[in-house]
C-alpha positions as CSV (number, residue, x, y, z in Angstrom):
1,X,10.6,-22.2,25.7
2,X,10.9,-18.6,25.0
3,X,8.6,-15.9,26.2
4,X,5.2,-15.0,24.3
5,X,3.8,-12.1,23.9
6,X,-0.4,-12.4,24.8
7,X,-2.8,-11.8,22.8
8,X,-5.3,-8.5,23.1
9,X,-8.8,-9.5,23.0
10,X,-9.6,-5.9,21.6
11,X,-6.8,-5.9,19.2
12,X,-7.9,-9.2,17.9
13,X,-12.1,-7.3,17.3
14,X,-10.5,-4.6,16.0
15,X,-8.1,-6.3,13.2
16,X,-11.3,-8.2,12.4
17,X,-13.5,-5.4,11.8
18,X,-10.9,-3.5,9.9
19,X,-10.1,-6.7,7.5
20,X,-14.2,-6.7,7.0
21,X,-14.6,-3.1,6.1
22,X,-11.8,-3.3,4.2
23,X,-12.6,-6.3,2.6
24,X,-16.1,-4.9,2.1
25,X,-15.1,-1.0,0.6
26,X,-13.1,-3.2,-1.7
27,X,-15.4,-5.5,-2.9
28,X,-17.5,-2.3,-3.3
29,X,-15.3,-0.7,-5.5
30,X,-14.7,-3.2,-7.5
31,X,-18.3,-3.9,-8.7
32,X,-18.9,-0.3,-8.8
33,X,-16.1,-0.4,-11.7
34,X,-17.3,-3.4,-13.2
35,X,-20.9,-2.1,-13.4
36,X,-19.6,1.2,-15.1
37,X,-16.5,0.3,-17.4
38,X,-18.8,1.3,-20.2
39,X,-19.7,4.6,-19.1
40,X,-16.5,5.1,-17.6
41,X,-14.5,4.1,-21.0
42,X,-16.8,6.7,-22.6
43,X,-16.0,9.7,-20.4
44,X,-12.6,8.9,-20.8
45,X,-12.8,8.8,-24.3
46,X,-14.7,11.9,-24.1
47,X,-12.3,14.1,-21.9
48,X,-8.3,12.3,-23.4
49,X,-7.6,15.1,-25.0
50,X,-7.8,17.5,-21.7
51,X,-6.1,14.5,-19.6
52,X,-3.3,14.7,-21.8
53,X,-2.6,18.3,-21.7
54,X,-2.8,17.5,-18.0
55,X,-0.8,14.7,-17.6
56,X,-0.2,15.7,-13.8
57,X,-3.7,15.1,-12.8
58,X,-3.6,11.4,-13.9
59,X,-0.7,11.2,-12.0
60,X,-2.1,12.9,-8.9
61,X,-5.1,10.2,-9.6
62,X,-2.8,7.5,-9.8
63,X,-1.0,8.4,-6.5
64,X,-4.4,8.3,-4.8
65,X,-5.2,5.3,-6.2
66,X,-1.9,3.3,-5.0
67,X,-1.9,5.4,-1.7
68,X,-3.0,2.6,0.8
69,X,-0.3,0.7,-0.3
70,X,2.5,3.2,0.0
71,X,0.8,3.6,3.7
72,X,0.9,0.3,4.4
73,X,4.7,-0.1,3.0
74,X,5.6,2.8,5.3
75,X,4.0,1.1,8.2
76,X,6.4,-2.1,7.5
77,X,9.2,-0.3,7.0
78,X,8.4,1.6,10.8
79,X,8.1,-1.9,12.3
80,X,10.9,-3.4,10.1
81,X,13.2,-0.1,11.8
82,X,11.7,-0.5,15.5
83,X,12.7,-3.9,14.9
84,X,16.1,-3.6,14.3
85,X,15.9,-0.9,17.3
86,X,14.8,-2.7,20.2
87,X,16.3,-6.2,19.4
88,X,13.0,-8.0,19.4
89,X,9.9,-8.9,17.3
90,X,7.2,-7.6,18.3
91,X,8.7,-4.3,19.2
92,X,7.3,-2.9,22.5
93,X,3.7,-1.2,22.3
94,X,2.7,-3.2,19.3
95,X,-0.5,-5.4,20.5
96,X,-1.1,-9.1,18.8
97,X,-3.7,-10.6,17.9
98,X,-2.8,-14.3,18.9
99,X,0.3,-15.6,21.7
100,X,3.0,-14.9,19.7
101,X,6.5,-16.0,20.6
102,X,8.8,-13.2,21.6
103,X,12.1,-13.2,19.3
104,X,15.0,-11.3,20.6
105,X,18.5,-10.7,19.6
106,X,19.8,-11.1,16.1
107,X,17.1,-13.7,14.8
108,X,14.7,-10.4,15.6
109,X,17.3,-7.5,14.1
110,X,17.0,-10.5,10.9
111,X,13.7,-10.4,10.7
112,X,13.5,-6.3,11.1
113,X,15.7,-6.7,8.1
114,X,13.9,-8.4,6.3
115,X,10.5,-6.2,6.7
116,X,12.7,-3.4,5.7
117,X,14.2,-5.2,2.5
118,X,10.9,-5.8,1.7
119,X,9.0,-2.8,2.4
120,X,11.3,-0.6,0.3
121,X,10.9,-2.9,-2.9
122,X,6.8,-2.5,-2.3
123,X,7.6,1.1,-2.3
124,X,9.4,1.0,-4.9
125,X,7.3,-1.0,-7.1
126,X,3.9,0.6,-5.5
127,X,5.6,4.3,-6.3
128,X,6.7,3.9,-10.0
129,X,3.0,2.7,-11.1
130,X,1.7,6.6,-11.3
131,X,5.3,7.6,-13.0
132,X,5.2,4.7,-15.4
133,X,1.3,6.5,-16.0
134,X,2.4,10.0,-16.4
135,X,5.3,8.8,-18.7
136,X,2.7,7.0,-21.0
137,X,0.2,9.6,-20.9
138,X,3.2,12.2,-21.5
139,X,4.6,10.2,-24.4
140,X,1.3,10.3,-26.2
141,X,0.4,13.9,-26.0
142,X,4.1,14.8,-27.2
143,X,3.5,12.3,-30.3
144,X,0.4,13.9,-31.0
145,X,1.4,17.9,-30.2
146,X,4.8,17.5,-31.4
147,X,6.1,21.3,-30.6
């Protein structure tokens, strides 16, 4: 059998309280939208014609918006390189949360590949949402001030 990486005790509290908060500012936010999409629809409805003269603000919105993903995409693709680096998965200095088996050689440069396959296409994907936005909001406001 290979060697395994043990498992930090602390590491393990800490990715626990982190999923909770997480889990908890989401679930937050998410009722706090739910509770207001009818005052929220309004002020938007209110204030379109100043957001379209401004398109770059709902894209500056928008890129706050999708920002945690385009963190944690970064992250992956850092792991997917240090990966690919050292030979092994996971790299040096990263702590697990549970024994993990240690994978070294090309089966861990694979797997770095992978991570970093898939990390660009979530930035990718994650980064065009606010451009897609300004596009839309940019069409509109040249249909309706045509110069």
């Amino acid at each position: 059998m290979g060697k395994i990486q043990r498992a930090d005790p602390d590491t393990r509290r800490w990715a626990f309280w982190l999923t909770f908060v997480v889990f908890a500012l989401g679930s937050a936010s998410l009722f706090g939208v739910l509770a207001n999409i009818s005052s929220m629809e309004a002020w938007l409805e209110e204030n379109l014609a100043y957001l379209l003269d401004n398109v770059y603000l709902t894209v500056i919105c928008a890129f706050i918006i999708v920002s945690p993903v385009i963190a944690g995409a970064v992250y992956l693709l850092i792991l997917g390189n240090r990966t690919i680096k050292e030979g092994q998965f996971p790299p040096d200095g990263y702590a697990v949360s549970r024994d993990s088996p240690l994978i070294e050689g090309p089966d861990a440069r694979t797997r770095g590949r992978i991570i970093q396959f898939l990390s660009v296409i979530l930035l990718l994907a994650v980064m065009s949402i606010p451009l897609i936005i300004g596009y839309i909001f940019y069409s509109i406001s040249l249909m309706l001030n045509p110069a």
